[in-house]
PDB file of N, H, CA, C and O in Angstrom:
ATOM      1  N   UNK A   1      -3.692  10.465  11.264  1.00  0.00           N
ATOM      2  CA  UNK A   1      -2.634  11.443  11.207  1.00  0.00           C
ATOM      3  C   UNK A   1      -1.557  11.088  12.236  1.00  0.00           C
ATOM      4  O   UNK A   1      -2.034  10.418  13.152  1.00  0.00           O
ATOM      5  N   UNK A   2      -0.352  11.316  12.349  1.00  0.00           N
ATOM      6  H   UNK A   2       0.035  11.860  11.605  1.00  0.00           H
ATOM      7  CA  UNK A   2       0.734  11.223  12.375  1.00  0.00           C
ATOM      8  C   UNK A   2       1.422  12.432  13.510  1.00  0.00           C
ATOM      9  O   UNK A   2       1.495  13.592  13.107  1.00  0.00           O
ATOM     10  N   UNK A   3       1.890  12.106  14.864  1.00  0.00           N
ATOM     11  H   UNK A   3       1.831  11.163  15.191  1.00  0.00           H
ATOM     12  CA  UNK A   3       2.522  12.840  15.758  1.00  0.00           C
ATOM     13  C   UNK A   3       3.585  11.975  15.643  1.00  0.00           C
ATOM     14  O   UNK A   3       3.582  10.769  15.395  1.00  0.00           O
ATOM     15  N   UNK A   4       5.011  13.164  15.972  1.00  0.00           N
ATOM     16  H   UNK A   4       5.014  14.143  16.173  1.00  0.00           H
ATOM     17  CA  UNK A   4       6.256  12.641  15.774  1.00  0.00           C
ATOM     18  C   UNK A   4       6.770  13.290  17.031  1.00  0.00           C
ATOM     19  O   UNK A   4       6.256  14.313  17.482  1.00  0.00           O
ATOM     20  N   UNK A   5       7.756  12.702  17.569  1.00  0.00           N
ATOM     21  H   UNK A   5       8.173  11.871  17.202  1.00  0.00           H
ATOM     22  CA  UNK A   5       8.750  13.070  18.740  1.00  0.00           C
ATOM     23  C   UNK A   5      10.041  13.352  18.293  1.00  0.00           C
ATOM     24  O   UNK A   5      10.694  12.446  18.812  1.00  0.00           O
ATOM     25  N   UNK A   6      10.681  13.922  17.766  1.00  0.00           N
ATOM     26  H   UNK A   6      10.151  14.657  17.344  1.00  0.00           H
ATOM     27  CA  UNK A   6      12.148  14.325  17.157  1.00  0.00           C
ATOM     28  C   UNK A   6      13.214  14.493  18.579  1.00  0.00           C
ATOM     29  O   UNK A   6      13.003  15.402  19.381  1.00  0.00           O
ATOM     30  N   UNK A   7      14.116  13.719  18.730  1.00  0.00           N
ATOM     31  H   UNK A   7      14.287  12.980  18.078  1.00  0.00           H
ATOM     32  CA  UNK A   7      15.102  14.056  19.975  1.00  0.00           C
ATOM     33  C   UNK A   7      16.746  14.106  18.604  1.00  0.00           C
ATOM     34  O   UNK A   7      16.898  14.033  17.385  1.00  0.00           O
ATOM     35  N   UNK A   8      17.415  14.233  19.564  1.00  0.00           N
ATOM     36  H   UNK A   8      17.292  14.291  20.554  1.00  0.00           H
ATOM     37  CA  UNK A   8      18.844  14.623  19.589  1.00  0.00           C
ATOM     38  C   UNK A   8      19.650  13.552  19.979  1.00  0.00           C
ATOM     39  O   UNK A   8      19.778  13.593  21.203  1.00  0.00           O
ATOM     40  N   UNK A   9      20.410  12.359  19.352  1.00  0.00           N
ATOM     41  H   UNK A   9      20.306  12.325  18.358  1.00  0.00           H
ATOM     42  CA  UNK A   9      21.108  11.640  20.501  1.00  0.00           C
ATOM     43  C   UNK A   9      22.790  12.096  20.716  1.00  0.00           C
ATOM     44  O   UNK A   9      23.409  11.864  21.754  1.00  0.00           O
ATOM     45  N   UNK A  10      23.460  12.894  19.324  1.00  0.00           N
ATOM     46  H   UNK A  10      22.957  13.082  18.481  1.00  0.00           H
ATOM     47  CA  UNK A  10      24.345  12.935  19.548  1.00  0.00           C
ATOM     48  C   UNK A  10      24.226  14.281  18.821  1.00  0.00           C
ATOM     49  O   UNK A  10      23.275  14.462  18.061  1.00  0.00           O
ATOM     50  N   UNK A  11      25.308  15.396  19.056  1.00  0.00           N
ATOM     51  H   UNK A  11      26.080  15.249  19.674  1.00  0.00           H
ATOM     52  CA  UNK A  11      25.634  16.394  18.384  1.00  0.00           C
ATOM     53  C   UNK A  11      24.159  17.591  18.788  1.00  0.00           C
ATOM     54  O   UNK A  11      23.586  17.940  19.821  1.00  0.00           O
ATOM     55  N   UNK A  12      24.020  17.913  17.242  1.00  0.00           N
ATOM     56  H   UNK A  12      24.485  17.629  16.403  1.00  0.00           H
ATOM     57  CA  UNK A  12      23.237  19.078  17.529  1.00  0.00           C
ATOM     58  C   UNK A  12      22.712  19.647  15.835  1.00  0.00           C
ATOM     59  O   UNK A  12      23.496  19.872  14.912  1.00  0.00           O
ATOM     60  N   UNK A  13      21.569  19.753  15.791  1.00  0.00           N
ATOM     61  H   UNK A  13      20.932  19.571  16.541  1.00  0.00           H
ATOM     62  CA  UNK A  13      20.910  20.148  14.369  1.00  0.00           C
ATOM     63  C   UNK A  13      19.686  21.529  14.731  1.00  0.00           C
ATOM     64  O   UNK A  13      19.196  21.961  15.774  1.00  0.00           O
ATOM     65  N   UNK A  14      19.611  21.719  13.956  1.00  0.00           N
ATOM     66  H   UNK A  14      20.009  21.368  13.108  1.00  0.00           H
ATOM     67  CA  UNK A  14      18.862  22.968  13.481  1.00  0.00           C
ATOM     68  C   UNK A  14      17.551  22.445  12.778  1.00  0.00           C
ATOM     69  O   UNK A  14      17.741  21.406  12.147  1.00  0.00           O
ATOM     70  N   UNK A  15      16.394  22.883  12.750  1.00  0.00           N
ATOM     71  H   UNK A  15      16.239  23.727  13.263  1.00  0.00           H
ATOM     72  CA  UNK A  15      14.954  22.883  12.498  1.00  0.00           C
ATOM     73  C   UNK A  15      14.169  23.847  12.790  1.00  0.00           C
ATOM     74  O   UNK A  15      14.349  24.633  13.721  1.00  0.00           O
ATOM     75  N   UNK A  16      12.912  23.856  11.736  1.00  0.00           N
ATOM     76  H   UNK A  16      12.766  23.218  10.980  1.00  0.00           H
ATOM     77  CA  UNK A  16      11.916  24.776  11.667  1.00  0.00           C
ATOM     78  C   UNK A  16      10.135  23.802  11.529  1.00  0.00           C
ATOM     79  O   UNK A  16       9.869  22.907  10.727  1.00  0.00           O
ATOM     80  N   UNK A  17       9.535  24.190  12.230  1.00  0.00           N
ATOM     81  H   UNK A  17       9.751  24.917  12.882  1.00  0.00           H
ATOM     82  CA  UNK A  17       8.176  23.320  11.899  1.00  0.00           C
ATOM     83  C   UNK A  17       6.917  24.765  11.281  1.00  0.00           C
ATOM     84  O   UNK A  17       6.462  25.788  11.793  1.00  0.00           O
ATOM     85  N   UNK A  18       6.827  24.308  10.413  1.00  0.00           N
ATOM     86  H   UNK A  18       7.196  23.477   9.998  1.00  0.00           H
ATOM     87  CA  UNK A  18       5.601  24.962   9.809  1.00  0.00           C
ATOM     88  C   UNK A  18       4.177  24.345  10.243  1.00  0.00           C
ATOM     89  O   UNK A  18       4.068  23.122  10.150  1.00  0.00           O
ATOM     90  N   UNK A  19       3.154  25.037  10.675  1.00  0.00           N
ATOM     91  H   UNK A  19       3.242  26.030  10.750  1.00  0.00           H
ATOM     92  CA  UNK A  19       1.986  24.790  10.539  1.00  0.00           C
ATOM     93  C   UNK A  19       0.985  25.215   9.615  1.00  0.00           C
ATOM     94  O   UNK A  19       1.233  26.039   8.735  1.00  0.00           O
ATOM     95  N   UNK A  20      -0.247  24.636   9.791  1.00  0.00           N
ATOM     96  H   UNK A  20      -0.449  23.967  10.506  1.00  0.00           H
ATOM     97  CA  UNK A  20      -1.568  25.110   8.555  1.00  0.00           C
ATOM     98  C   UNK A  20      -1.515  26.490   8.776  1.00  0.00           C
ATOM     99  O   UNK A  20      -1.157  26.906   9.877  1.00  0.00           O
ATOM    100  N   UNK A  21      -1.760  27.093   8.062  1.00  0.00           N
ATOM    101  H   UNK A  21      -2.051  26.755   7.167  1.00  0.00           H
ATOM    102  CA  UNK A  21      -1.456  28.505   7.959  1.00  0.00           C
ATOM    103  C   UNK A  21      -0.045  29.179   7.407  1.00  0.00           C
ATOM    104  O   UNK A  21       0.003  29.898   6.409  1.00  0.00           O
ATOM    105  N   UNK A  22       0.813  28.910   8.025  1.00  0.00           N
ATOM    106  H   UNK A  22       0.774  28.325   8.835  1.00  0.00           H
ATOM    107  CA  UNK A  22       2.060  29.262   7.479  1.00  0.00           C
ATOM    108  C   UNK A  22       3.069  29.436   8.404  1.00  0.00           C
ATOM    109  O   UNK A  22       4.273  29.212   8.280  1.00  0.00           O
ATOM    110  N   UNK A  23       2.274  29.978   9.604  1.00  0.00           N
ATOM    111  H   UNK A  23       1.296  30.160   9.705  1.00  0.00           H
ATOM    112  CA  UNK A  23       3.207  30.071  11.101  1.00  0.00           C
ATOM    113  C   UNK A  23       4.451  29.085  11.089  1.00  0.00           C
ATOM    114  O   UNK A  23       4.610  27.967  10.599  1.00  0.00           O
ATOM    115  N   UNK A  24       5.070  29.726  11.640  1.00  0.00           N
ATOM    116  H   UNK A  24       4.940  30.635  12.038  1.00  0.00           H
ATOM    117  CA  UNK A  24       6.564  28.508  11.663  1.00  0.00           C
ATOM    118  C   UNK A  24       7.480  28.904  12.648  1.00  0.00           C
ATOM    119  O   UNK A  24       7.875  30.060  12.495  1.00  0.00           O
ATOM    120  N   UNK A  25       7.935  28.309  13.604  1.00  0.00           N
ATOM    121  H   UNK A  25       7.614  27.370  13.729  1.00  0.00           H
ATOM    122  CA  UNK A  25       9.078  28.204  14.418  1.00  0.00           C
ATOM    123  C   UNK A  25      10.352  27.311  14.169  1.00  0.00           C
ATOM    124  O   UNK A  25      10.413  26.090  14.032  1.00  0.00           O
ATOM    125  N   UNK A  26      11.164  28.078  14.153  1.00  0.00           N
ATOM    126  H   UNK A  26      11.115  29.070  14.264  1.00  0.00           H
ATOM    127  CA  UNK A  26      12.777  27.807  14.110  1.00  0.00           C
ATOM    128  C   UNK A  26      12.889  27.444  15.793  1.00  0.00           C
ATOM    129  O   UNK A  26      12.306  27.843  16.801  1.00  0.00           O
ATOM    130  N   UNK A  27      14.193  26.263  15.440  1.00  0.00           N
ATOM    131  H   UNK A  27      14.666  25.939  14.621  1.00  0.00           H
ATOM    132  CA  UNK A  27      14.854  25.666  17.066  1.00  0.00           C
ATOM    133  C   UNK A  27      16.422  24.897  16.671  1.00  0.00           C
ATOM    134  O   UNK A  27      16.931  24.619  15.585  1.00  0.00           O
ATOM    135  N   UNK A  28      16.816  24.742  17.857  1.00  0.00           N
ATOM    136  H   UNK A  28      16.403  24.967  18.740  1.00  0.00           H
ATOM    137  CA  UNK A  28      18.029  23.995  17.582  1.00  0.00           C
ATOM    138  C   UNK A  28      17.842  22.776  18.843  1.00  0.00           C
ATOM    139  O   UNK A  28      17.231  22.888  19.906  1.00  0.00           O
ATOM    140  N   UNK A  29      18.463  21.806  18.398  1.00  0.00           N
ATOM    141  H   UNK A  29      18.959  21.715  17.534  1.00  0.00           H
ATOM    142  CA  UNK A  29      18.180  20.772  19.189  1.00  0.00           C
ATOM    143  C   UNK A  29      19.771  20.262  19.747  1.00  0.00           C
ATOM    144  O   UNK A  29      20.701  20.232  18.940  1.00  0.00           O
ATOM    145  N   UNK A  30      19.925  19.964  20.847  1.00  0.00           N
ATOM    146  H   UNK A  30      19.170  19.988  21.502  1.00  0.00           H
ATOM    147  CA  UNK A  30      21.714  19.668  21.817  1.00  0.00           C
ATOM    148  C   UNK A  30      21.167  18.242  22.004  1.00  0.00           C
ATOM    149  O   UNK A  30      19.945  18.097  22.016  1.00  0.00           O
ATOM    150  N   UNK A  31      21.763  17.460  22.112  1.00  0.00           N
ATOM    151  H   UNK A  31      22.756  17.578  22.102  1.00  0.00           H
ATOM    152  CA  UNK A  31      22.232  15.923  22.930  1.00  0.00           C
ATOM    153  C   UNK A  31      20.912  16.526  24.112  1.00  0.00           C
ATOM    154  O   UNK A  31      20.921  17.511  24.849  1.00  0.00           O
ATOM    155  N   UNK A  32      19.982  15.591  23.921  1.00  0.00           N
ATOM    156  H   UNK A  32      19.974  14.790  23.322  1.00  0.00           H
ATOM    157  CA  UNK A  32      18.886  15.478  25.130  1.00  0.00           C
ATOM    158  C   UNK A  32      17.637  16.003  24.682  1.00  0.00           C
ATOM    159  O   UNK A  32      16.572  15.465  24.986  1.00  0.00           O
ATOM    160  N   UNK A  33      17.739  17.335  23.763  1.00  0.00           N
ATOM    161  H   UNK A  33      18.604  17.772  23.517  1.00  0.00           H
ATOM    162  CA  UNK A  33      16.920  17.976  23.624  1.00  0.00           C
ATOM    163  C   UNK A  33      15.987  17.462  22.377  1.00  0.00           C
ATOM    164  O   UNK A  33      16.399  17.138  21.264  1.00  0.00           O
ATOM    165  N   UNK A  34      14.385  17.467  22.918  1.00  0.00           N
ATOM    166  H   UNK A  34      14.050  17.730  23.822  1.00  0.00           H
ATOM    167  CA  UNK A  34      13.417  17.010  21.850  1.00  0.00           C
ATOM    168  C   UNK A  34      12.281  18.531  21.601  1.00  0.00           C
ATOM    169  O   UNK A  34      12.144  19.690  21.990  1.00  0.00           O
ATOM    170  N   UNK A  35      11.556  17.322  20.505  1.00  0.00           N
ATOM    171  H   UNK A  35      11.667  16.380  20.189  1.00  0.00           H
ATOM    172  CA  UNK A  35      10.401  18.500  20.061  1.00  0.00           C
ATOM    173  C   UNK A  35       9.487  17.745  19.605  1.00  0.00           C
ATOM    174  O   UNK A  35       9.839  16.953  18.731  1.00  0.00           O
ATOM    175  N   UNK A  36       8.205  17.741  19.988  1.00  0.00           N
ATOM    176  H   UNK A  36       7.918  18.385  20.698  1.00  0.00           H
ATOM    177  CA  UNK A  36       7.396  17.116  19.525  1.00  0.00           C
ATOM    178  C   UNK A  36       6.780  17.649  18.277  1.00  0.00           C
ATOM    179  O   UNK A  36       7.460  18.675  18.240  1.00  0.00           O
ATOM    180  N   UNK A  37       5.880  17.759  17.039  1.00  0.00           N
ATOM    181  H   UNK A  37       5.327  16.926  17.069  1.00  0.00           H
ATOM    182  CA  UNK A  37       5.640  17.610  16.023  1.00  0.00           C
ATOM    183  C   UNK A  37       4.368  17.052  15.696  1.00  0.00           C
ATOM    184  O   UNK A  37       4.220  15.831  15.638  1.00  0.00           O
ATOM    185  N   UNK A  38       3.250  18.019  15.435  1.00  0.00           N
ATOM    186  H   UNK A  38       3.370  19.010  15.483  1.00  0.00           H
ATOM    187  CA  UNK A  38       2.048  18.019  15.802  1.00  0.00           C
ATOM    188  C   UNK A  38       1.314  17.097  14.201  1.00  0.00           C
ATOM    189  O   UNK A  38       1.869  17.169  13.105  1.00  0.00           O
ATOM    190  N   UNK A  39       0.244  16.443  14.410  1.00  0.00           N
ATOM    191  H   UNK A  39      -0.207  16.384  15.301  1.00  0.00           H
ATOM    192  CA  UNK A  39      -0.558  16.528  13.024  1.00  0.00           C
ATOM    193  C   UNK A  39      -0.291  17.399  12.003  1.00  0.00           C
ATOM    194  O   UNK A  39      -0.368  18.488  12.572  1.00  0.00           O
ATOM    195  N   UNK A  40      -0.025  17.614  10.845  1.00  0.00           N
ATOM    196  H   UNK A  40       0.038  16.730  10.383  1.00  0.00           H
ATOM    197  CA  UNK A  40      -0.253  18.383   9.659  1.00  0.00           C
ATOM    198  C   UNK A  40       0.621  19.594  10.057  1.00  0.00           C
ATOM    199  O   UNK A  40       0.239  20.690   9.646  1.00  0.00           O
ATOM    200  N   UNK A  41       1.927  19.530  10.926  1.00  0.00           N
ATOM    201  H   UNK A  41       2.237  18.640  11.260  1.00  0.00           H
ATOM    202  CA  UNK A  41       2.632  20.328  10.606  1.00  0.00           C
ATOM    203  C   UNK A  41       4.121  19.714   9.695  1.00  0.00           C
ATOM    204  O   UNK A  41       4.494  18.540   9.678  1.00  0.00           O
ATOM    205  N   UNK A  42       4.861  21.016   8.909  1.00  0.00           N
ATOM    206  H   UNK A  42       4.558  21.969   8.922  1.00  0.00           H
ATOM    207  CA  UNK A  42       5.955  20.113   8.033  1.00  0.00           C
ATOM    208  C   UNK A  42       7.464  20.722   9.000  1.00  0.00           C
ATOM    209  O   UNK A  42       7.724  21.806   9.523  1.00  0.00           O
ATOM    210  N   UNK A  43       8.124  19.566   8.905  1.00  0.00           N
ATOM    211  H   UNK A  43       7.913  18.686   8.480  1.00  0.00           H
ATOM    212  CA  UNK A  43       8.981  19.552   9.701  1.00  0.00           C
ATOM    213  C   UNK A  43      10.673  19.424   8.626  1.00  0.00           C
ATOM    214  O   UNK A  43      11.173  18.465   8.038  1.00  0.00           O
ATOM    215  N   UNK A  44      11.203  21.152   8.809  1.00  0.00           N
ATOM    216  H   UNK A  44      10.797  21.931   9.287  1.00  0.00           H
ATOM    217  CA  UNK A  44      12.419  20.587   8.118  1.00  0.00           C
ATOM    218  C   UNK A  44      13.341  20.730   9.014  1.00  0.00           C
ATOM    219  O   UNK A  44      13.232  21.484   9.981  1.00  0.00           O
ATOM    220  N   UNK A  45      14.735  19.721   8.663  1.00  0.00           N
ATOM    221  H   UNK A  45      14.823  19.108   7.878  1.00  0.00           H
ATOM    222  CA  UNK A  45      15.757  19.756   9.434  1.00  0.00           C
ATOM    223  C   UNK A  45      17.002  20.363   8.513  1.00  0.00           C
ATOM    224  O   UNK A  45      16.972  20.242   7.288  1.00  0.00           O
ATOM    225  N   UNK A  46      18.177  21.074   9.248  1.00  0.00           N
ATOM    226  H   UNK A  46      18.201  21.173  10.243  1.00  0.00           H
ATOM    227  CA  UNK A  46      19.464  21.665   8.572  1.00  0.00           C
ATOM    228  C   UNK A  46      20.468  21.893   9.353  1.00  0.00           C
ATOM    229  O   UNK A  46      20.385  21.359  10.459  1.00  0.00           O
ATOM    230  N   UNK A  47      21.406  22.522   9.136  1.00  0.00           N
ATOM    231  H   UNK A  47      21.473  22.956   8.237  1.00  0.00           H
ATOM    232  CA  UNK A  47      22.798  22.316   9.916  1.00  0.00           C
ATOM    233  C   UNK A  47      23.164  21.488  10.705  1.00  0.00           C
ATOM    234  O   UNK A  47      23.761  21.830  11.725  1.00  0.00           O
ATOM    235  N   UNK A  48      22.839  19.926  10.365  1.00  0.00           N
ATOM    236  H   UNK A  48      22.353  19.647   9.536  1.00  0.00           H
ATOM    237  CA  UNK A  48      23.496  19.231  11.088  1.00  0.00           C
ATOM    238  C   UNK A  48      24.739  19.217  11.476  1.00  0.00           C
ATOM    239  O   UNK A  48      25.569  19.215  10.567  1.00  0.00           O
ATOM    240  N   UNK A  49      25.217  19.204  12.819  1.00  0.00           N
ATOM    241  H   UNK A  49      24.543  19.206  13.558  1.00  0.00           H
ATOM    242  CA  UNK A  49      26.904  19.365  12.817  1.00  0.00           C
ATOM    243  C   UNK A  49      27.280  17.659  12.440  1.00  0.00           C
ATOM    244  O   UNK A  49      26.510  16.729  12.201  1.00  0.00           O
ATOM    245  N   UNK A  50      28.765  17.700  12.500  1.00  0.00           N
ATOM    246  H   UNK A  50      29.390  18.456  12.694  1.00  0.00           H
ATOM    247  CA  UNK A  50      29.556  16.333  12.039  1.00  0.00           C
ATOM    248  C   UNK A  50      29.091  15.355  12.618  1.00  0.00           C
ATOM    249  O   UNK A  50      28.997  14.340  11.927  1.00  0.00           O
ATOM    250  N   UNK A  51      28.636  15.273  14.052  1.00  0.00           N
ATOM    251  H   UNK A  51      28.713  16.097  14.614  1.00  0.00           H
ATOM    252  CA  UNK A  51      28.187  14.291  14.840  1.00  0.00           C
ATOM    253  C   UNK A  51      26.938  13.879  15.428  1.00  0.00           C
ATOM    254  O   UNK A  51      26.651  13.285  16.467  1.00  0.00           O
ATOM    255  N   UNK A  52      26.194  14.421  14.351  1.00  0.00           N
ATOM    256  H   UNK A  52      26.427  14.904  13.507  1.00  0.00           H
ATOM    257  CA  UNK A  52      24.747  14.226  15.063  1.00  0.00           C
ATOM    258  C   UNK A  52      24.079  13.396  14.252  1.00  0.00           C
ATOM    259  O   UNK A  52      24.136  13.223  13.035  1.00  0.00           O
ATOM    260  N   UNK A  53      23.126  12.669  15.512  1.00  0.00           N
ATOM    261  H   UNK A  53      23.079  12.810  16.501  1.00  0.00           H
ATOM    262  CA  UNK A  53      22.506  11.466  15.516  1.00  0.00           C
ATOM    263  C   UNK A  53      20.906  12.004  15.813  1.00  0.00           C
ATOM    264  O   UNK A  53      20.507  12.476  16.877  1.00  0.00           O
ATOM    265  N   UNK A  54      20.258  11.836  14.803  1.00  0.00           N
ATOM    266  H   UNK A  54      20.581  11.453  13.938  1.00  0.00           H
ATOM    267  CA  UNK A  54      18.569  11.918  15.290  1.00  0.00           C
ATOM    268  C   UNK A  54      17.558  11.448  15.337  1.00  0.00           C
ATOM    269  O   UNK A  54      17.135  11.044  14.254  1.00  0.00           O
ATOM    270  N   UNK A  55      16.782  11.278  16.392  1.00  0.00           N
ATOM    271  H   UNK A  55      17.126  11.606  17.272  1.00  0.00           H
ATOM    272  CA  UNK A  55      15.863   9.942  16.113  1.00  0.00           C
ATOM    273  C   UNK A  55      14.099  10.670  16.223  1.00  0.00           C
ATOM    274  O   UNK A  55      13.639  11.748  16.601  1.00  0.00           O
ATOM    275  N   UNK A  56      13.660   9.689  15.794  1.00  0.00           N
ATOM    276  H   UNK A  56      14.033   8.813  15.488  1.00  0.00           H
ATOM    277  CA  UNK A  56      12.436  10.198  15.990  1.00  0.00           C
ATOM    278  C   UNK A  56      11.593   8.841  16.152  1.00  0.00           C
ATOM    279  O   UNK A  56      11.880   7.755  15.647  1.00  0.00           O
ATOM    280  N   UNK A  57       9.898   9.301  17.402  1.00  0.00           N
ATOM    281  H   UNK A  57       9.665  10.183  17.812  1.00  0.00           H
ATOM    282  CA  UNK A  57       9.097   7.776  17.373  1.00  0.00           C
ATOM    283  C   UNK A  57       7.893   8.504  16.345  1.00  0.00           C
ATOM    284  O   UNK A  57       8.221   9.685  16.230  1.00  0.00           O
ATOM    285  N   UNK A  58       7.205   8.357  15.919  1.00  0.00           N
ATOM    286  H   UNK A  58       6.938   7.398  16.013  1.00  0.00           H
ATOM    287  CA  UNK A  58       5.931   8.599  15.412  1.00  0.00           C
ATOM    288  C   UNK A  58       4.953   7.864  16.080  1.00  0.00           C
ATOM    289  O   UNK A  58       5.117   6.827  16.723  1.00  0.00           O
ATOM    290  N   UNK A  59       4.140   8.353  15.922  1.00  0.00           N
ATOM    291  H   UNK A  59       4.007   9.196  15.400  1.00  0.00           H
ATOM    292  CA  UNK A  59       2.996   7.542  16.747  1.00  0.00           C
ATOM    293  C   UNK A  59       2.244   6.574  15.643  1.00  0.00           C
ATOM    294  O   UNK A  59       1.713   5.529  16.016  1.00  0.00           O
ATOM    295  N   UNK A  60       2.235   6.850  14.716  1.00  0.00           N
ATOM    296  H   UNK A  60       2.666   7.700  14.412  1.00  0.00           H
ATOM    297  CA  UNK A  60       1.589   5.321  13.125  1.00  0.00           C
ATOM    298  C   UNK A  60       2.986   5.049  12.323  1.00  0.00           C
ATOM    299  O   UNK A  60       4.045   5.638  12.109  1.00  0.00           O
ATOM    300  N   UNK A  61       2.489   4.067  12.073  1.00  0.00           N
ATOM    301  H   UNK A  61       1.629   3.589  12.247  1.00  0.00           H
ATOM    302  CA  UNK A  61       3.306   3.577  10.712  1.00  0.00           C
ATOM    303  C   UNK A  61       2.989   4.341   9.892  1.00  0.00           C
ATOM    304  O   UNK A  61       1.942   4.985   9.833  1.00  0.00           O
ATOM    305  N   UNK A  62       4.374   4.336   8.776  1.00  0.00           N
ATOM    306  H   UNK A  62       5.225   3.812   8.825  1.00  0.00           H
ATOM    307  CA  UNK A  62       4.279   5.384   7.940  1.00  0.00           C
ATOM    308  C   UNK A  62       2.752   4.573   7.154  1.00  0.00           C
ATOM    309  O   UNK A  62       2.248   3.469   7.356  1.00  0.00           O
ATOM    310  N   UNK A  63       2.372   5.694   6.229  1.00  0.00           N
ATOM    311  H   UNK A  63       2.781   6.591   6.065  1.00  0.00           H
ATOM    312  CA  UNK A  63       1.243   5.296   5.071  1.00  0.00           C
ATOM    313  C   UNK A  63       0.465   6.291   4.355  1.00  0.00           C
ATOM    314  O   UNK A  63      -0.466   7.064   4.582  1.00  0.00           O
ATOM    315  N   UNK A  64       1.833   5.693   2.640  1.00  0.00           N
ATOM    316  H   UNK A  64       2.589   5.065   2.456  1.00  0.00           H
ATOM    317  CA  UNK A  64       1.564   7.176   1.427  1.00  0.00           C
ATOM    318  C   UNK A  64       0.293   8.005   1.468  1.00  0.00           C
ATOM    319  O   UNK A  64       0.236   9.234   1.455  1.00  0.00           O
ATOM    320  N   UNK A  65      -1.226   6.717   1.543  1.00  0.00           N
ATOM    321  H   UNK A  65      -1.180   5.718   1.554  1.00  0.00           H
ATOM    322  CA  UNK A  65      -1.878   8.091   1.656  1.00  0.00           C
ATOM    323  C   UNK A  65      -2.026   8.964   2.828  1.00  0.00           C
ATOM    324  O   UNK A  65      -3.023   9.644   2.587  1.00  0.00           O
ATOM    325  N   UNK A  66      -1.652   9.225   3.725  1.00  0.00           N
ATOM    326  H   UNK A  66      -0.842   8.673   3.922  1.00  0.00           H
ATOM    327  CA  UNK A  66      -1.399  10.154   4.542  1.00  0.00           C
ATOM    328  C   UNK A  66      -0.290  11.107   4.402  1.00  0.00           C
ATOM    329  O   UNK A  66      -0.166  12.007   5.232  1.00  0.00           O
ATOM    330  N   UNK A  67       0.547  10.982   3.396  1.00  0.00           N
ATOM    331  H   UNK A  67       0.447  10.251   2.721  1.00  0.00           H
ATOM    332  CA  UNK A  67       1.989  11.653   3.561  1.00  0.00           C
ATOM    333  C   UNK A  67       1.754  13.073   2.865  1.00  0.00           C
ATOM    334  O   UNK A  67       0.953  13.329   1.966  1.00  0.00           O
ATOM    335  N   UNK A  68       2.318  13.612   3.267  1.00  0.00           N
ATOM    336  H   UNK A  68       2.968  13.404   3.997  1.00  0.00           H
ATOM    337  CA  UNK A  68       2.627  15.335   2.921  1.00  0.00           C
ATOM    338  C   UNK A  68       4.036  15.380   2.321  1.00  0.00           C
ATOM    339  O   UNK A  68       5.116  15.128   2.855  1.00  0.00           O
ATOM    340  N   UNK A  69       3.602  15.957   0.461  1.00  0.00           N
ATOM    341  H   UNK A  69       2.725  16.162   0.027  1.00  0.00           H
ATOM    342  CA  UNK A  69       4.727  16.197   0.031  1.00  0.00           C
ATOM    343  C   UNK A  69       5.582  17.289  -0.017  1.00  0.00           C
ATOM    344  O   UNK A  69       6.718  17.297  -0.491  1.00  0.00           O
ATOM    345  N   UNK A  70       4.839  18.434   0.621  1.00  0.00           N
ATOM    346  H   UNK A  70       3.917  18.428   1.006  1.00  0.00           H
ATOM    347  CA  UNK A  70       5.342  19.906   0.389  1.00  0.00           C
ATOM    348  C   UNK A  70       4.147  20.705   1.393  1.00  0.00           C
ATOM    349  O   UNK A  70       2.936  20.482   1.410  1.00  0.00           O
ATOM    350  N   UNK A  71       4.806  21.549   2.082  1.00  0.00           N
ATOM    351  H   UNK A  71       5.789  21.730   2.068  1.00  0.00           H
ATOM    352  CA  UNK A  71       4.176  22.506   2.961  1.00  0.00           C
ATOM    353  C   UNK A  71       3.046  22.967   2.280  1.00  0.00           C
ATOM    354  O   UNK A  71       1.983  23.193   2.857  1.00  0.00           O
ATOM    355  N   UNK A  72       3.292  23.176   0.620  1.00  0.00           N
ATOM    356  H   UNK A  72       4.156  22.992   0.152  1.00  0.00           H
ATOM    357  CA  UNK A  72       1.695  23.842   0.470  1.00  0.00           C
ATOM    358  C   UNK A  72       0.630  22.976   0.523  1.00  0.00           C
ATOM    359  O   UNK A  72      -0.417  23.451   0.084  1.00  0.00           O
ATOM    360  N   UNK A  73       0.584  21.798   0.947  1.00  0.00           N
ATOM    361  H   UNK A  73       1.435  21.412   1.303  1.00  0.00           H
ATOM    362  CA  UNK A  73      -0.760  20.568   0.684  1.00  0.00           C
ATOM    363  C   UNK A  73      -1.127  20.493   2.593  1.00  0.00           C
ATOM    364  O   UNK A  73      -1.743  19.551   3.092  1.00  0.00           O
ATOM    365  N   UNK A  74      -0.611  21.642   3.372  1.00  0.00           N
ATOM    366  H   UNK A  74      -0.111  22.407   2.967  1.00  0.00           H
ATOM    367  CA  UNK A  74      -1.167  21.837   5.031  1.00  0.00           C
ATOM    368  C   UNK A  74      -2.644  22.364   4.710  1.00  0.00           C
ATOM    369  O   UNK A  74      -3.415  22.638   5.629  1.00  0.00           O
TER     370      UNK A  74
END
């Protein structure tokens, strides 16, 4: 399974991470600001403004059978 680090390099975006269960937290991310991104949670991103740049490390290489296509398969 799959941990992700999501940062901010430029601008500023909007996100929500869902976990097993359904729980979910909303955030906004500024130039600096990260979020890490646990096992088997789904991670969406939105309102990107005009200038934002986002990166993320994962800790594996991607690999289909591990991938999550939709929040309901948590």
């Amino acid at each position: 399974m799959c941990e992700q680090l999501v940062f901010c390099q430029s601008g500023s975006v909007g996100g929500r991470v869902t976990g097993p269960g359904g729980q979910s937290m909303e955030f906004r991310l500024e130039l600096g600001d990260w979020i890490v991104i646990p096992t088997r949670h789904w991670l969406t991103l939105e309102n990107f403004s005009p200038e934002c740049v986002v990166g993320v490390f994962a800790s594996h290489s991607f690999d289909a059978d591990e991938y999550i296509d939709s929040p309901d398969e948590l």
